[in-house]
C-alpha positions as a printed NumPy array, in Angstrom:
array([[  0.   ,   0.   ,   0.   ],
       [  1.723,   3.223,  -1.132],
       [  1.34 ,   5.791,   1.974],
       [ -0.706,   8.85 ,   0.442],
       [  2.035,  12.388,   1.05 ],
       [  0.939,  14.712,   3.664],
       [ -0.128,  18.341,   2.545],
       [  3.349,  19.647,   4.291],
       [  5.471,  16.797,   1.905],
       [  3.327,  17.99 ,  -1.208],
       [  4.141,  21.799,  -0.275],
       [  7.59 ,  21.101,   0.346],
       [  8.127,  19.676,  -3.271],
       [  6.519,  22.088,  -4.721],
       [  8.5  ,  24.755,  -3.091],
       [ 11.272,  22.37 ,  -4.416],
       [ 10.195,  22.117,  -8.151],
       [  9.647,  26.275,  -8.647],
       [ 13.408,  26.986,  -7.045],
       [ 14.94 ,  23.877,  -9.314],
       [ 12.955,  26.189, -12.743],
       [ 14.528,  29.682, -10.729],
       [ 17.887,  28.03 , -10.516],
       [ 17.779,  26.397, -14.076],
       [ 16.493,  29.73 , -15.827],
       [ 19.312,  31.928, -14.008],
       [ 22.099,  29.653, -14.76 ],
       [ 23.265,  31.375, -17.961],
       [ 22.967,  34.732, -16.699],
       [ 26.763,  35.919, -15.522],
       [ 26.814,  39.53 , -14.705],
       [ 30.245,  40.12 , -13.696],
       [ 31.409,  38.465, -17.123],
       [ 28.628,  40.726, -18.898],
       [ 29.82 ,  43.898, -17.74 ],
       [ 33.404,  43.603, -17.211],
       [ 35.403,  45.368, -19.358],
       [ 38.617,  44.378, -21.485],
       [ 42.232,  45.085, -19.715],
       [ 43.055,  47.229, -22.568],
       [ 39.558,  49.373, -21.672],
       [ 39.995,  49.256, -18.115],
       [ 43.593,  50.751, -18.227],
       [ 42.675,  53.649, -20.373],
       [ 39.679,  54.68 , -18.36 ],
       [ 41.973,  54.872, -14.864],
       [ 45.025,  56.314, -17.128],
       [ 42.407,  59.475, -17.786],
       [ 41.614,  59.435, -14.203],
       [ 37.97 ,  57.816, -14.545],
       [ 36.697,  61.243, -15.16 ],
       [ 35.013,  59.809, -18.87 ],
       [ 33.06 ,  56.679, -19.698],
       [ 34.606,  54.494, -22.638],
       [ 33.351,  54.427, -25.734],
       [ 33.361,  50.063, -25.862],
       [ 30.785,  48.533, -27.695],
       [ 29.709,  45.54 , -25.308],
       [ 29.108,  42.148, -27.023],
       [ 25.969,  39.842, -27.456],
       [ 25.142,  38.091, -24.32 ],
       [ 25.392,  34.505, -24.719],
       [ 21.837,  33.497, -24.32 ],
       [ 18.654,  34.376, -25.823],
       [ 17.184,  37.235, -23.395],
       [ 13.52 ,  36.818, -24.29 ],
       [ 13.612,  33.328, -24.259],
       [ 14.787,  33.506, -20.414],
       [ 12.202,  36.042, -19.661],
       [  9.452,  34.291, -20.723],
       [ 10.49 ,  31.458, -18.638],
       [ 10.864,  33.977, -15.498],
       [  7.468,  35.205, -16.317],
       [  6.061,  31.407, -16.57 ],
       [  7.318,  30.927, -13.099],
       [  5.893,  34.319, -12.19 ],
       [  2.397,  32.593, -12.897],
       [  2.415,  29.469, -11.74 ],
       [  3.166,  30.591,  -8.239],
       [  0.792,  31.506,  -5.835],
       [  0.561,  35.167,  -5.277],
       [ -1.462,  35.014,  -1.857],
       [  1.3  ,  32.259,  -0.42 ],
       [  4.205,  33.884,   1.732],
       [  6.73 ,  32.016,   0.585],
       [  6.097,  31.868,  -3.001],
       [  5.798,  35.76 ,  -2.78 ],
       [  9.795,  35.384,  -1.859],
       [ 10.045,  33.34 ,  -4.869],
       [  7.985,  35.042,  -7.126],
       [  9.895,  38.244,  -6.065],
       [ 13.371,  36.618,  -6.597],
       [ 12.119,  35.311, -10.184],
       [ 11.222,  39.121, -11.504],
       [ 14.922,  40.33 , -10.008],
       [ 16.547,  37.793, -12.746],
       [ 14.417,  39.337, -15.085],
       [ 14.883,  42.405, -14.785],
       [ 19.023,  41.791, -14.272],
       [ 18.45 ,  40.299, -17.783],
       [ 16.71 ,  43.574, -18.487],
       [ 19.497,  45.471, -17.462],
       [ 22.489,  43.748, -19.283],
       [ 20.806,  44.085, -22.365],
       [ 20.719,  48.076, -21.618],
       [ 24.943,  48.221, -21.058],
       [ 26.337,  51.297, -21.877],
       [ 23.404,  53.068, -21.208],
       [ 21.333,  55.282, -18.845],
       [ 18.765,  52.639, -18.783],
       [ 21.334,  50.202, -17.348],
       [ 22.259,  52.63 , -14.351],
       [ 18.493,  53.367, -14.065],
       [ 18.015,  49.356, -13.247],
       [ 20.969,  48.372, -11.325],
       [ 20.011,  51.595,  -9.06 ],
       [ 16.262,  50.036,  -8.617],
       [ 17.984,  46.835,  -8.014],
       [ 20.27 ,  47.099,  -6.213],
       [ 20.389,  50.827,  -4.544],
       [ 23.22 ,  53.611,  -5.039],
       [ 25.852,  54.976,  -3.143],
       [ 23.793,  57.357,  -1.198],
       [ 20.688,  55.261,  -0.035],
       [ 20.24 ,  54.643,   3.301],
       [ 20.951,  51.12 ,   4.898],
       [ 18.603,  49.303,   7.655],
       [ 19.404,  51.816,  10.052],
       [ 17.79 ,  54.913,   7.928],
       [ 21.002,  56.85 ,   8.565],
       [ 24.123,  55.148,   7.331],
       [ 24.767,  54.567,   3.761],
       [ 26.571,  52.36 ,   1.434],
       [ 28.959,  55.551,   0.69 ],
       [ 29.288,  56.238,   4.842],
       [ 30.558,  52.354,   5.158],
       [ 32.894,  52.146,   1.971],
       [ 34.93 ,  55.922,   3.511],
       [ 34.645,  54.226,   7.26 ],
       [ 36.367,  51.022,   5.979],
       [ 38.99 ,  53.349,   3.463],
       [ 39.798,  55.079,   6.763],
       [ 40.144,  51.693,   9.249],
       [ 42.606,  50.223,   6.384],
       [ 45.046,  53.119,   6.209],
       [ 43.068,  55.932,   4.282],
       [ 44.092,  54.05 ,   1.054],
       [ 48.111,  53.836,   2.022],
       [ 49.953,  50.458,   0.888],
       [ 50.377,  48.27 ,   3.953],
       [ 53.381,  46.845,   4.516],
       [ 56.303,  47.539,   2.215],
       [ 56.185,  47.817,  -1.673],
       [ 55.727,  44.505,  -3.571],
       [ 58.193,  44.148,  -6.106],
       [ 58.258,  42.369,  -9.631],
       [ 55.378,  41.169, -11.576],
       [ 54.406,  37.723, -12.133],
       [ 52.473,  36.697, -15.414],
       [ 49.718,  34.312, -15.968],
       [ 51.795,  31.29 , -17.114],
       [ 54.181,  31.571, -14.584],
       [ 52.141,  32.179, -12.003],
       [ 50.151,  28.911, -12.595],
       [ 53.326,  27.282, -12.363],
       [ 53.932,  28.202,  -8.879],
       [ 50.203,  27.371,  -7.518],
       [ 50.724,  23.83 ,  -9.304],
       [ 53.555,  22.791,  -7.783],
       [ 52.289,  24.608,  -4.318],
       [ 48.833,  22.954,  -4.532],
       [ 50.843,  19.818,  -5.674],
       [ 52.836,  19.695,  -2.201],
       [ 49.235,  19.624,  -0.594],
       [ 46.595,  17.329,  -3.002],
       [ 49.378,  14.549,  -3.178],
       [ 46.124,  12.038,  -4.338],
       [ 43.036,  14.232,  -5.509],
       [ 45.546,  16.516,  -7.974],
       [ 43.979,  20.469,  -8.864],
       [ 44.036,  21.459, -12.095],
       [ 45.776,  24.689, -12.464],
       [ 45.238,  26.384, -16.147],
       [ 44.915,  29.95 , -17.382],
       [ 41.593,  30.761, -18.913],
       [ 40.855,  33.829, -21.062],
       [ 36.706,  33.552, -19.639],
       [ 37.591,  34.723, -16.56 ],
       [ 36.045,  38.131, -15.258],
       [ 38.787,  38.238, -11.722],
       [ 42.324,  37.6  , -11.746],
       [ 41.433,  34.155,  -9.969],
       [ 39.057,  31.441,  -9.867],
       [ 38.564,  28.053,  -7.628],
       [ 36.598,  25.684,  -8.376],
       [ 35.79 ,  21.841,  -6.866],
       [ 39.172,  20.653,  -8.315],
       [ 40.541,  23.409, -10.212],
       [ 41.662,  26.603, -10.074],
       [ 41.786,  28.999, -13.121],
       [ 44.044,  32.034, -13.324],
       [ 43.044,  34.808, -15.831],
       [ 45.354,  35.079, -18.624],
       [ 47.02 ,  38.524, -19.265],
       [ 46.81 ,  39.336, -15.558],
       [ 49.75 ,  39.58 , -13.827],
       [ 50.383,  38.737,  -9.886],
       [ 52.429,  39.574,  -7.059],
       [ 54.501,  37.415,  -4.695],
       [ 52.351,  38.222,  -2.093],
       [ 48.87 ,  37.555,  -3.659],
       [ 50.201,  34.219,  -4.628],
       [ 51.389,  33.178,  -1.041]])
């Protein structure tokens, strides 16, 4: 006799099944790798003192947008707008689609229009109603030194190649049986990535002796 689920086992799955569809629908959707900019760009702009935008023409994203946002606003539907819970998730599904919104609009006011609705700006207030984002970025400038080096100048520069040379044959001394796969990858949005059982550095960035300790 197959025991019939309880109304809590039923809820729970379905709670289950909507965040698997959030989860699956999100999964191409990589904003740091959207928005970052090329070395080459990112030099310029800080050699003119960041006083002028770029003129970089961002490429395609690698997905089709309205395809995802259909599926966001499928999910939208089938969950229950009177349920607490699915609220959370049906609130969590519109954010991804309006982040896929907002890549679409790089390198434009629209884009800084969404991320701000998103995600605030520098001058909104935090829980408290007095302290902002701006307030805890200077307080945290000022507790590390007021943006002096600490500790002594690092010298020489260490390149991509070379530098996943050393983590191999440091990582090496450690994973004697489950080995980590150190390779440079040119997908990488930061200088560094780990992963389960690898570790990717970004090619054309180039470390310190320090960083890599």
């Amino acid at each position: 006799m197959i025991a019939r689920k309880s109304s809590r086992e039923s809820y729970a799955e379905g709670l289950t099944a909507f965040s698997t569809r959030i989860i699956a629908a999100q999964t191409p959707i990589r904003i740091l790798h959207a928005i970052t900019w090329p070395d080459w760009v990112r030099r310029r702009f800080f050699e003119q003192h960041a006083e002028e935008l770029p003129s970089f023409e961002y490429p395609g994203l690698r997905y089709d947008v309205p395809a995802v946002q259909r599926e966001f606003r499928g999910i939208e539907r089938d969950l229950d707008a009177s349920d607490p819970v699915h609220r959370i998730l049906r609130e969590t599904s519109e954010q991804y689609s309006r982040v896929t919104e907002m890549l679409s609009a790089r390198g434009t006011a629209r884009f800084h229009q969404i991320s701000r609705e998103l995600y605030g700006a520098p001058a909104d207030p935090l829980l408290d109603r007095a302290t902002t984002s701006l307030d805890l970025a200077r307080h945290l400038g000022e507790a590390l030194g007021g943006g002096q080096r600490l500790g002594p100048p690092e010298e020489g520069r260490i390149s991509d190649e070379e530098a996943a040379s050393i983590l191999r044959g440091r990582l090496g001394r450690f994973f004697k049986e489950d080995s980590v796969v150190v390779k440079v990858s040119a997908r990488l949005t930061v200088d560094a990535a780990a992963g389960a059982n690898n570790l990717k550095v970004k090619r054309g960035s180039l470390f310190t002796r320090r960083v890599l300790k």
